[in-house]
ZAKOL-983570 format. One line per 5 residues: number of its first residue (from 1); their letters; for each residue x, y, z of C-alpha. Coordinates in steps of 0.2 Angstrom, whole numbers. Last residue first. Example, Ala and Ser with C-alpha at 12.3 -4.5 7.8 and 13.67 -1.06 7.14 Angstrom:
# residues 2
2 = sa = 68,-5,36; 62,-22,39 .
***
This chain:
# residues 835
835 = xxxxx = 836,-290,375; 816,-286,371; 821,-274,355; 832,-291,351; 816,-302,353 .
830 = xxxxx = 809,-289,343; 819,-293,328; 832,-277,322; 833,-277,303; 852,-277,298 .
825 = xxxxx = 855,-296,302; 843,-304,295; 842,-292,279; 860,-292,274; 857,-313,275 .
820 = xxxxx = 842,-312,262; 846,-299,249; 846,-306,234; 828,-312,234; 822,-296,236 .
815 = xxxxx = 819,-290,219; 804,-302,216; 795,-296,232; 799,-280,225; 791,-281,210 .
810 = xxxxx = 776,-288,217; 775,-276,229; 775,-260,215; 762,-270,204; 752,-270,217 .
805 = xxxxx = 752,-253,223; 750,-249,204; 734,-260,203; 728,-252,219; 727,-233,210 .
800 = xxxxx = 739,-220,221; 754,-217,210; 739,-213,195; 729,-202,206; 744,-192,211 .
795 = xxxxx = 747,-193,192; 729,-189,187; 731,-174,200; 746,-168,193; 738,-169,176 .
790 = xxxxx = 724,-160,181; 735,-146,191; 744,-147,171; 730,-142,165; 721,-130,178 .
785 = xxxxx = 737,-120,175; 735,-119,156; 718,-115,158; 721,-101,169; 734,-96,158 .
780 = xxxxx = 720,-95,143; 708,-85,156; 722,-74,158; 723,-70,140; 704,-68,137 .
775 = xxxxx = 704,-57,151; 718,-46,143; 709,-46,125; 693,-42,134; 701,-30,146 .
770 = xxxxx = 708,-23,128; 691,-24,121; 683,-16,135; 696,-2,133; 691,2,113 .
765 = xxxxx = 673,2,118; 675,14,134; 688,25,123; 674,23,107; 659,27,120 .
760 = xxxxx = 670,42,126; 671,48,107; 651,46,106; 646,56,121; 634,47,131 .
755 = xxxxx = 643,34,141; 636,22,152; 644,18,170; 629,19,180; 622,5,169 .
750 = xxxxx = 639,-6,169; 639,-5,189; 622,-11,191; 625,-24,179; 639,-28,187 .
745 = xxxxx = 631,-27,206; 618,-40,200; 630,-49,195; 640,-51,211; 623,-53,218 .
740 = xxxxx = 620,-68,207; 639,-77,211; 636,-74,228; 621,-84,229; 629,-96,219 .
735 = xxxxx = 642,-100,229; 631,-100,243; 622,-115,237; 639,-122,233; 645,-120,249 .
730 = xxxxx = 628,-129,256; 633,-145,244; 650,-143,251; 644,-143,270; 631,-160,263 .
725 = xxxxx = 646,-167,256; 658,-164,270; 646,-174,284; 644,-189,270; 662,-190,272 .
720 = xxxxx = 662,-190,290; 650,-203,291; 661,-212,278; 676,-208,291; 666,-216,306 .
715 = xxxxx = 664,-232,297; 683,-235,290; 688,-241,310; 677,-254,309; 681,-259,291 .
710 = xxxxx = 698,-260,298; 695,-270,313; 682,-283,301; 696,-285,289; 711,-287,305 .
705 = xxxxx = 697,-300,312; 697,-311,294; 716,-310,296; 716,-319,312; 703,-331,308 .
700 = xxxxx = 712,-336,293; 729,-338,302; 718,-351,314; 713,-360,298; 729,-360,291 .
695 = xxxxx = 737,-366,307; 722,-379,308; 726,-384,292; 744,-385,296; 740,-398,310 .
690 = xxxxx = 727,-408,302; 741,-412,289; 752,-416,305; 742,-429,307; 738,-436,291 .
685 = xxxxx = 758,-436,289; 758,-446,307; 742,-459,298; 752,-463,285; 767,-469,294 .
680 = xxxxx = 755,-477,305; 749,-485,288; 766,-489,282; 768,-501,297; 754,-511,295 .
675 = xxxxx = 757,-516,276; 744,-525,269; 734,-513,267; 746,-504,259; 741,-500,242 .
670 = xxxxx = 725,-494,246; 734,-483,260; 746,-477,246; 732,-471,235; 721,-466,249 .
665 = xxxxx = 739,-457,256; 742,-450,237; 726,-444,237; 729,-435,253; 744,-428,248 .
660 = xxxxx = 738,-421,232; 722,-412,243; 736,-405,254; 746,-399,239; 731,-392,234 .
655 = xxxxx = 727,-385,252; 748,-379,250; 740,-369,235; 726,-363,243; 736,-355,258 .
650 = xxxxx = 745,-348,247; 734,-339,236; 726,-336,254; 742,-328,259; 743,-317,243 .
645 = xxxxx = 725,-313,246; 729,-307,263; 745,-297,256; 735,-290,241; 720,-287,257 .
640 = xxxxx = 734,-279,268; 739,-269,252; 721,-264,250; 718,-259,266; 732,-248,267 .
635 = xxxxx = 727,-239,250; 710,-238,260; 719,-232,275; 728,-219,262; 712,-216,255 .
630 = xxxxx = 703,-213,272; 717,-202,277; 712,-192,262; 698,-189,267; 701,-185,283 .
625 = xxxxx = 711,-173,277; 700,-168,264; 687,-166,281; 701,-156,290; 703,-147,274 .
620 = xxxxx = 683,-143,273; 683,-139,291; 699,-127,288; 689,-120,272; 672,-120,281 .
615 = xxxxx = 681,-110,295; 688,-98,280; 671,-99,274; 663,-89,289; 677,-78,288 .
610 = xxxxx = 672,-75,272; 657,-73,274; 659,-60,287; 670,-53,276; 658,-54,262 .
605 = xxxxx = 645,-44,273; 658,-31,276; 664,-30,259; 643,-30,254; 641,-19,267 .
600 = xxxxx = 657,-8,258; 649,-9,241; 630,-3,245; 641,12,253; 651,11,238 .
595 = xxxxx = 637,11,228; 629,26,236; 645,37,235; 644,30,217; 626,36,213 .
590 = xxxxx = 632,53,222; 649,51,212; 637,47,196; 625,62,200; 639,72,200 .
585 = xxxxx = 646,66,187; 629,69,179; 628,86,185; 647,89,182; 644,81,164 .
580 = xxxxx = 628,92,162; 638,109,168; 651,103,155; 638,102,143; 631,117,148 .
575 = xxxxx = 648,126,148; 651,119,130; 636,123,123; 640,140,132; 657,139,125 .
570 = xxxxx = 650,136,108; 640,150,111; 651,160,116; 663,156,102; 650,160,90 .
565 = xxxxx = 644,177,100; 664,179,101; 668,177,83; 651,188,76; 656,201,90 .
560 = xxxxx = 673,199,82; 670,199,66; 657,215,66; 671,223,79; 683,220,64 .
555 = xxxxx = 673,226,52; 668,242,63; 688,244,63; 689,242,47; 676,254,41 .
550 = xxxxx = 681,265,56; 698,265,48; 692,269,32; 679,281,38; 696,288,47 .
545 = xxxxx = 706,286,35; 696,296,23; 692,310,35; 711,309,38; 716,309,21 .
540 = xxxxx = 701,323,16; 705,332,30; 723,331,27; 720,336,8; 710,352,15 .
535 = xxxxx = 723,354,26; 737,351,16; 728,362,1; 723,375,15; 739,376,22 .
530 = xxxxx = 747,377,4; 735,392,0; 741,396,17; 759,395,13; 757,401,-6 .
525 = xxxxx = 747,418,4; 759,419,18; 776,417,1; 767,430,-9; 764,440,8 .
520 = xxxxx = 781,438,13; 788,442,-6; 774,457,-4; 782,460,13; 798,457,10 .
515 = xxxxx = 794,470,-6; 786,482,6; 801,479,19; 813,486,4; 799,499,-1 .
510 = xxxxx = 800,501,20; 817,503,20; 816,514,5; 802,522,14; 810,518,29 .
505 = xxxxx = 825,530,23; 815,540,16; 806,541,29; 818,542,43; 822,558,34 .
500 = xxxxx = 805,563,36; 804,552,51; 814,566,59; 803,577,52; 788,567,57 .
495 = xxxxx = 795,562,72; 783,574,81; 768,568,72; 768,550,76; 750,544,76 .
490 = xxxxx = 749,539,56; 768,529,58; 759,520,75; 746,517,65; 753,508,51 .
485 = xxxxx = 765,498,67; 751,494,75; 744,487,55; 759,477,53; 760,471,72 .
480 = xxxxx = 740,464,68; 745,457,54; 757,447,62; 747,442,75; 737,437,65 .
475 = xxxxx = 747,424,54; 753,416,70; 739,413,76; 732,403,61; 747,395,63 .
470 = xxxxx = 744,388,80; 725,384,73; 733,374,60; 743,366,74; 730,361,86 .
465 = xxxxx = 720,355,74; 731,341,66; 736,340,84; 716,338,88; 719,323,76 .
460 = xxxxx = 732,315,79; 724,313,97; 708,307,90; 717,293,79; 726,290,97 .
455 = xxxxx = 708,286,106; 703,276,91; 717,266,93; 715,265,112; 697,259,110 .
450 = xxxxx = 704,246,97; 718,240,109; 705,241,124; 692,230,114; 706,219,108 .
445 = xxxxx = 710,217,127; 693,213,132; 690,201,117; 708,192,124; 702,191,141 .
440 = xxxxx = 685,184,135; 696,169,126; 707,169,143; 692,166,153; 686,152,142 .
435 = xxxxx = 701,143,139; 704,144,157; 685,133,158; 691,124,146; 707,121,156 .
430 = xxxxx = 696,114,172; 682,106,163; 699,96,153; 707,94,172; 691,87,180 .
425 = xxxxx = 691,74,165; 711,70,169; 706,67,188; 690,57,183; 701,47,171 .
420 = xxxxx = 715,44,184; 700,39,195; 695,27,185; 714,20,180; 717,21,197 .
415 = xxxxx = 701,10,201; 708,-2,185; 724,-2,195; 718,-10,211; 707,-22,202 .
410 = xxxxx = 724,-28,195; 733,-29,210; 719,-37,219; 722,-50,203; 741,-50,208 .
405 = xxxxx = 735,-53,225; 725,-66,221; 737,-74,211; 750,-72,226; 735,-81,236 .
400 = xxxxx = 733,-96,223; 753,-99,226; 753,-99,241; 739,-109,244; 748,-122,233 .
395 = xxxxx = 761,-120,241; 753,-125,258; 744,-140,247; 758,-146,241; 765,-144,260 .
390 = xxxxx = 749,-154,270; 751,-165,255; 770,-169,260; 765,-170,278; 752,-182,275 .
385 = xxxxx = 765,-194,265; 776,-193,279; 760,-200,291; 758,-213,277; 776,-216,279 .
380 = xxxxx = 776,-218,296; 761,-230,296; 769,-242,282; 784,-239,296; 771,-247,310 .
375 = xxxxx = 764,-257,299; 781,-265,293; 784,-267,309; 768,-275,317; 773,-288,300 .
370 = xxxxx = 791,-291,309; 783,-295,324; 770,-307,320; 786,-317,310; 799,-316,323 .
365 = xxxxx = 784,-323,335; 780,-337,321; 792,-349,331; 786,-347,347; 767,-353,343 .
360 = xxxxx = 756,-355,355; 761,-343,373; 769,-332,358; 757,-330,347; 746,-323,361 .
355 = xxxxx = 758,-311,366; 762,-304,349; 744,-303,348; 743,-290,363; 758,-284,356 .
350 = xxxxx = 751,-280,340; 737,-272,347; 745,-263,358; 758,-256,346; 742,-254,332 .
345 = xxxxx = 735,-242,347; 749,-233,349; 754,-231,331; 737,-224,330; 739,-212,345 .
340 = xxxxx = 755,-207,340; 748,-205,321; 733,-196,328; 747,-185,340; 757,-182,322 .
335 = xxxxx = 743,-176,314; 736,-164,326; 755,-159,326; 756,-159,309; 739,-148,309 .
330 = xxxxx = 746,-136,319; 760,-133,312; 751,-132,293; 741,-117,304; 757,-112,311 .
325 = xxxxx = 765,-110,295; 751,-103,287; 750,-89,299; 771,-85,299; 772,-87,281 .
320 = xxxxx = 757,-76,276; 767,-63,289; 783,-66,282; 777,-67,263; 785,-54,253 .
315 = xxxxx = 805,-54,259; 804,-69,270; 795,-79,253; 811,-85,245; 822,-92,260 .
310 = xxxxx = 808,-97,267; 803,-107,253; 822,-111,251; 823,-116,269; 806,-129,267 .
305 = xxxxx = 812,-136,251; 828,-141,259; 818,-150,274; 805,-157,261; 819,-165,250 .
300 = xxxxx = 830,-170,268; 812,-178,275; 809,-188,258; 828,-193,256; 822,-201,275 .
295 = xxxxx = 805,-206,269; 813,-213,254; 827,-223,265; 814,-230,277; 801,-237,265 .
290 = xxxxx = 816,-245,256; 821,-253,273; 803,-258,277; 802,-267,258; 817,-273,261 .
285 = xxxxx = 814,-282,276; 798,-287,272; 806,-295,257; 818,-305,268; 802,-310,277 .
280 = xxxxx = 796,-315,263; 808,-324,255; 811,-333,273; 794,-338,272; 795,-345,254 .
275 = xxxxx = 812,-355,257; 804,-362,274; 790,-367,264; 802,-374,248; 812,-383,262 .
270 = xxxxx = 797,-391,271; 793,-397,252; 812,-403,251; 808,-414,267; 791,-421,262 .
265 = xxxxx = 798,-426,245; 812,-433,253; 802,-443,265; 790,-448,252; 807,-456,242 .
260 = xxxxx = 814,-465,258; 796,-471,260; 795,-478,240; 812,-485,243; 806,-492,261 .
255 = xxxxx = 790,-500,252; 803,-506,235; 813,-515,251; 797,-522,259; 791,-530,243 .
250 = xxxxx = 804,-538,240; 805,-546,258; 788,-551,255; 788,-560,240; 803,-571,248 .
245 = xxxxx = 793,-570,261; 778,-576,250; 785,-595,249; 782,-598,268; 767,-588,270 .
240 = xxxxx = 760,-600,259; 765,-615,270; 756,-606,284; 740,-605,276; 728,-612,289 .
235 = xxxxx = 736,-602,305; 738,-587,292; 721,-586,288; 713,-583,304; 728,-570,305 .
230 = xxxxx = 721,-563,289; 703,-562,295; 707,-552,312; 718,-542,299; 705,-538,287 .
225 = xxxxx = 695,-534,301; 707,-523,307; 710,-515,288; 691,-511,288; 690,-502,304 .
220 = xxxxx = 706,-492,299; 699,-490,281; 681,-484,289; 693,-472,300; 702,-467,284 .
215 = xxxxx = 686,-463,274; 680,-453,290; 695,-443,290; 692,-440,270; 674,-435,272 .
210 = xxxxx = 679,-422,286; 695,-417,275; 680,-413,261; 669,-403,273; 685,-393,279 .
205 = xxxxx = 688,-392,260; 671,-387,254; 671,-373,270; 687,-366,263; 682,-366,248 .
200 = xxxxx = 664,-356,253; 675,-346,265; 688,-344,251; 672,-339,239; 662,-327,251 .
195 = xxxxx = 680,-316,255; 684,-314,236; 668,-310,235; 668,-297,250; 685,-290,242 .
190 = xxxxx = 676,-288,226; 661,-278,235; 675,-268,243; 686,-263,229; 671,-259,219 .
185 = xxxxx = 664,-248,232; 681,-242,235; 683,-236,217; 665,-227,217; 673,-217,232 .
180 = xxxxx = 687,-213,223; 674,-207,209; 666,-200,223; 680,-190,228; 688,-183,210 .
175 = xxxxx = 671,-177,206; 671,-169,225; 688,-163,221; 684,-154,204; 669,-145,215 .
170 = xxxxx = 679,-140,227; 694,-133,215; 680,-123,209; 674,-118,227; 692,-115,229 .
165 = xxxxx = 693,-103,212; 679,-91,219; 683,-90,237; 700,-88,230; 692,-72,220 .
160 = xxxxx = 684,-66,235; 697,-69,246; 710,-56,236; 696,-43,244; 698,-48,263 .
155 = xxxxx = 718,-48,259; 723,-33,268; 713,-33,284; 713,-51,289; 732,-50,285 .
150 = xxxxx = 734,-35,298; 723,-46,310; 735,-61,308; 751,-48,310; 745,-45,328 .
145 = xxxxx = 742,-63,330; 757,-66,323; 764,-54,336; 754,-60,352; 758,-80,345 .
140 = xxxxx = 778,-74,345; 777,-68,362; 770,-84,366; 782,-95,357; 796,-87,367 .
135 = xxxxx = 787,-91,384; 785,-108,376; 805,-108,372; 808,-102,388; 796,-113,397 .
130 = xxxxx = 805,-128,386; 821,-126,391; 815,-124,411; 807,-141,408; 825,-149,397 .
125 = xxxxx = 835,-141,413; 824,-150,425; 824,-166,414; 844,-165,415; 845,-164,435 .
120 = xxxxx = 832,-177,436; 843,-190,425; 860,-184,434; 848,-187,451; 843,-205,443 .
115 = xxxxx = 864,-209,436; 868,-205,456; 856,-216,462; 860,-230,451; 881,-229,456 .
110 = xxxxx = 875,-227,473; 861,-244,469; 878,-252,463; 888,-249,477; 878,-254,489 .
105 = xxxxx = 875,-273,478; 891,-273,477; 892,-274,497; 878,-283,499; 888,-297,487 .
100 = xxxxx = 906,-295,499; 895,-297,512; 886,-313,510; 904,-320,502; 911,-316,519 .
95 = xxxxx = 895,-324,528; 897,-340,517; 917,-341,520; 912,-347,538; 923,-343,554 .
90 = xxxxx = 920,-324,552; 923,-319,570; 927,-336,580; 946,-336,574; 948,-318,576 .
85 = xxxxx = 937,-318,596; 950,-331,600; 965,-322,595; 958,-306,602; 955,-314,619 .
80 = xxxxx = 972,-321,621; 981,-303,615; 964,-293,627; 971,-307,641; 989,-304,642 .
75 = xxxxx = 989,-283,637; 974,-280,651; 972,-261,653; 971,-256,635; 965,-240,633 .
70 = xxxxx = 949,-238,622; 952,-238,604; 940,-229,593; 932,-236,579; 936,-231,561 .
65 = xxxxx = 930,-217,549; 938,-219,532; 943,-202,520; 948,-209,504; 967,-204,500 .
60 = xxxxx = 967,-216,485; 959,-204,475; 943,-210,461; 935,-224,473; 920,-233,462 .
55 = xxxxx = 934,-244,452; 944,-247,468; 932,-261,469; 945,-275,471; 954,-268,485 .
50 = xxxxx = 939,-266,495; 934,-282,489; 947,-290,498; 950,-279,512; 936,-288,521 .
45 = xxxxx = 945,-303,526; 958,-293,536; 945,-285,546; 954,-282,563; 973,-291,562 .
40 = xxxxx = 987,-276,565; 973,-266,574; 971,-277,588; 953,-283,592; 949,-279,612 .
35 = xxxxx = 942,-289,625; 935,-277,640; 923,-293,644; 926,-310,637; 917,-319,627 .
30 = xxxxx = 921,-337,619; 903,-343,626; 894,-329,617; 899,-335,597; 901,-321,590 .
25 = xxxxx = 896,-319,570; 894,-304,566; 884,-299,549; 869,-289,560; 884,-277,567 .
20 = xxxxx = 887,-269,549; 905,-273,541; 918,-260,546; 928,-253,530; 913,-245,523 .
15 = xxxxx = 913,-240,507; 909,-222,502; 901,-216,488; 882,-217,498; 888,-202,509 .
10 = xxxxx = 895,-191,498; 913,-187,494; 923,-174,499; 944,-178,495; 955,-178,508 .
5 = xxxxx = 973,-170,506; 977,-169,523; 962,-179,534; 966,-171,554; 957,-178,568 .
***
């Protein structure tokens, strides 16, 4: 078989056109064998509803499986048969109806099934979501831890000082703590009075309503007497009877007016009562409804503050982020389990009593249940108002470690300072030490200047020498030619007769050369006598510049020796000092090396402690948390008690009003006696009297077993309490501890630092007073800061104090009588939840 255009569908979608074998209806004397139902009139009943619920078919080409036909072999008999078989198939309307609801009722657990494998399909992908994002969240727990160990690293010193300032802020919290404490002793032992004198009223007033009941019953005994008497009476006074019913009748219509009138009273003070409990339902309803709006504006302000924290602090603070935000995480969600768990526990126990109202009374169910609400979102917003603290207190971590690290900062720079100062000391050793050198360099090169003076005064003068020596020469050598040419003339015989004539003429020559040689002579004997003057004058000027020069020069040397033995000397002092300073430098970086060894234990010790305070710290928090749970249970507590003590403010009232009734029954019961019918009157008010006492009563007991659950539940939280005053009692011990080695380490640091030259103990002077002036500064801020924290703290205090919290439900129980109807209808009643 061939199905063009057919569309897939599963098994459960499709709706069988043929009914199931059980719904048929045969009868087996009618039956024939080989009969056979024709096509034209098989199942005509059952297309009904396969119309009807074309709803669940999306194509109208469905895909239905039929019967086969076997071959007709008898067309007479199979046509008689099938007519019979028709008539006697579905011959009762009540099998057809039978179908048509199984039939629906298929449908409907396919359309179920299918919505529960949707469901399944959906949870599968919301398991794998959250293995990715738990894979995810463990990749990020390897980094952070990573990022943790870097913090550990960076800010072990910055602990110290918070170490200091949080055992401070411990010690202003613990004040602040047992004077909350102090609070809730007074709160309690004025609750327990309060408790001991409604009991004692109430038990006067049980003990009062007994008296009364047995007044009434003597008064009932009494008025059948009085009636046994009077109808003894009347048989002998009948003809007074006759003029008193005139009397009578009088009488009974000012008793119906006075009825009528009791009834009204009774009716508007019904009103009154339903007007009260509806006011304060309605401001329950507005008290949730507000509670709900300023935890939602609550959630946005802390959502916004949160991106712009981590808007502000992704640049500096990632890694600070990331740890405190899983620590806070990590509280929230311990937190939010306890708040599940509590809100579990208070859902149990409020449907538990939820129940039990409701099997006695169905009337106050709305009531039961609307309270269990406003705990439950009185719950919320306490678990808001712990993640709001959880936050203040984030930031204010944050903001104590940015001073920290400011501080860090701080000491940071005062070592750079130090070892700038040793840095520029090393530099003055280092350029006296040039100054040094260079001052022998310079008396080693005035040595060689002089030297070399002297050396050229030498030099001028073996020239001096030289040349008078030079011309000394040059005056023999002449006479020496003068006398070889004497005795060259006295050898030279031969040429004597030419040197005759030669004489003559040499003679005249030689008078010529004679008179030269005179002039010559004249002019040697003026040039040596000149010679000898200029020498003589040179050997005096020379002799004289010389001793001069030596003079001036041994002057000089004098001064200089004198200079450089004083300027040695003062270098020595200086050298010695300097070799002093090195020593005691020395000494000090040796002392130092020894400190900073005694320093880093210390570190490591203080690490170790501070690792051992960080676990104080979280205990410490857990424990202010717990504290500060307890408040806001106390807090809880006392608004339960405000409301208590409202209820029993009213429950007193309606026992005065209980108390004017009943006078005005004795009053009306004395008055009519002689009235049988006003007493049963009488005696239904006295009954439903007992009836609302017994609600107040039973309302009592209730109320007296949330006090006893709570003070229950209190119990473990002062043991707690006393827990984290011993653990801060031990802080403080090692507080101090710290506080004596830290100076122990100051005085030993101020003696290794001491200064023996006075100029240095002016710069050390002049520096501590500018630290001083800086301290003094910051310890002005700190003030400032620890201030305003106090006034923040006097505020929290302020916004938390019971006579605020019941100044703030007084005033909205006035404000919400406007808004009674909106109230109804907006806040959803269990019996709705339950719908």
């Amino acid at each position: 078989m061939s199905f063009p255009k057919a569309k897939l569908q599963r098994f459960n979608d499709i709706q069988d056109s043929t009914p199931s074998p059980a719904d048929y209806n045969i009868s087996t004397k009618n039956h024939v064998s080989g009969a056979i139902i024709s096509k034209t009139e098989r199942f005509t009943e059952l297309r009904s509803p396969a119309s009807s619920d074309s709803s669940f078919i999306s194509n109208g080409a469905v895909p239905t499986f039929k019967t086969p036909n076997p071959p007709r072999l008898l067309k007479g008999v199979s046509t008689n048969v099938n007519r019979k078989t028709k008539q006697n198939l579905f011959a009762t309307a009540d099998d057809a109806e039978a179908l048509k609801d199984k039939i629906v009722e298929c449908n409907n657990k396919d359309l179920f099934i299918q919505e529960l494998t949707e469901d399944v399909e959906e949870l599968k992908q919301e398991l794998n979501d959250l293995q990715n994002v738990i894979s995810k969240l463990k990749e990020d727990k390897y980094s952070l831890e990573l990022n943790m160990e870097k913090l550990n690293v960076n800010h072990a010193d910055s602990l110290r000082d918070l170490k200091e300032n949080y055992e401070l802020e411990i010690e202003s919290l613990k004040k602040k703590t047992l004077e909350v404490s102090q609070t809730l002793d007074t709160m309690k032992n004025i609750l327990i009075a309060l408790k001991e004198d409604t009991v004692e009223e109430l038990k006067s007033l049980l003990k009062s309503f007994d008296v009364l009941q047995n007044l009434i019953d003597l008064l009932n005994k009494n008025f059948q007497l009085l009636i046994v008497e009077k109808t003894d009476q009347l048989t002998a006074k009948t003809k007074q009877i006759q003029e008193l019913e005139d009397n009578i009748s009088v009488l009974e219509k000012v008793h119906l007016q006075e009825v009528d009138e009791l009834k009204r009273m009774h009716q508007k003070e019904i009103q009154t009562l339903e007007s009260d409990m509806l006011k304060t339902v309605t401001n329950m309803h507005n008290i949730i409804d507000t509670e709900k709006e300023n935890g939602e504006k609550r959630l946005k302000q802390m959502e916004n503050l949160k991106r712009r924290e981590i808007d502000v602090l992704k640049g500096k603070f990632i890694e600070q982020k990331i740890k405190l935000t899983e620590d806070f995480e990590l509280k929230i969600q311990q937190q939010k389990e306890d708040f599940k768990e509590a809100t579990i526990l208070t859902e149990i126990q409020t449907r538990e009593k939820c129940d039990a109202i409701e099997l006695r009374w169905k009337t106050r169910v709305e009531e039961v249940r609307l309270e269990a609400d406003a705990i439950l979102r009185e719950c919320q917003a306490i678990a808001e108002y712990n993640v709001i603290q959880s936050e203040i207190e984030k930031n204010k971590v944050l903001y104590e470690l940015s001073e920290e690290k400011k501080k860090t900062d701080t000491l940071l720079t005062q070592n750079l300072e130090i070892k700038n100062n040793y840095v520029t000391l090393d530099t003055k050793r280092k350029t006296l030490e040039s100054k040094l050198s260079s001052v022998i360099i310079e008396l080693n090169t005035t040595r060689q200047e002089l030297g070399q003076e002297i050396e050229q005064c030498k030099e001028d003068i073996k020239k001096a020498t030289k040349d008078r020596n030079l011309y000394e020469l040059t005056v023999q050598k002449t006479h020496k030619t003068v006398e070889a040419l004497k005795k060259r003339l006295m050898k030279s015989d031969q040429d004597v007769e030419q040197l005759k004539a030669e004489l003559e003429a040499t003679e005249e020559s030689k008078l010529e050369v004679e008179g030269k040689c005179n002039q010559l002579m004249q002019e040697l004997e003026i040039l040596t006598d000149l010679c000898d003057v200029i020498e003589e004058q040179n050997k005096l000027s020379v002799d004289a510049s010389l001793v001069q020069l030596k003079e001036e020069l041994l002057n000089k040397v004098d001064t200089f020796k004198s200079q450089a033995d004083e300027e040695i000397k003062l270098k020595e002092n200086e050298l010695n000092r300097v070799k002093k300073d090195l020593s005691d430098a020395r000494k000090l970086l040796h002392d130092q090396h020894i400190l900073n060894s005694k320093a880093q234990e210390c570190i490591s010790v203080s690490q170790n402690e501070i690792k051992h305070l960080e676990v104080l710290n979280e205990k410490l928090t857990v424990s202010e948390n717990i504290a500060n749970n307890l408040l806001k249970e106390n807090s809880k507590l006392t608004t339960v008690i405000e409301f208590m003590q409202a209820s029993e403010s009213d429950l007193l009232k309606q026992l005065r009003d209980l108390k004017n009734e009943s006078k005005t029954c004795q009053c009306n019961s004395q008055n009519m006696l002689s009235n049988p019918s006003g007493n049963d009157e009488l005696n239904k008010k006295y009954l439903e009297l007992l009836e609302r006492l017994k609600l107040v009563e039973d309302e009592n007991s209730q109320l007296r077993t949330t006090v006893d659950k709570q003070n229950c539940l209190i119990g473990p939280f002062r043991d707690s309490l006393k827990a984290y005053e011993m653990e801060y009692a031990a802080l403080m011990n090692e507080k101090q501890h710290a506080e004596k080695e830290a100076q122990e380490m100051g005085m030993k640091y101020a003696d290794i630092l001491g200064h023996q030259n006075q100029k240095q103990k002016i710069k050390h002077l002049t520096d501590l007073k500018k630290k001083n002036i800086a301290l003094n500064e910051e310890i002005q801020k700190l003030e400032l800061k620890t201030r305003s924290q106090a006034r923040t703290i006097e505020n929290l205090k302020s916004e938390l104090t019971p006579k605020k919290l019941l100044k703030k439900n007084k005033e909205n129980l006035d404000q919400s009588n406007g808004s009674l109807n909106t109230s109804r209808i907006d806040s959803p009643g269990p019996l709705k939840d339950r719908n």
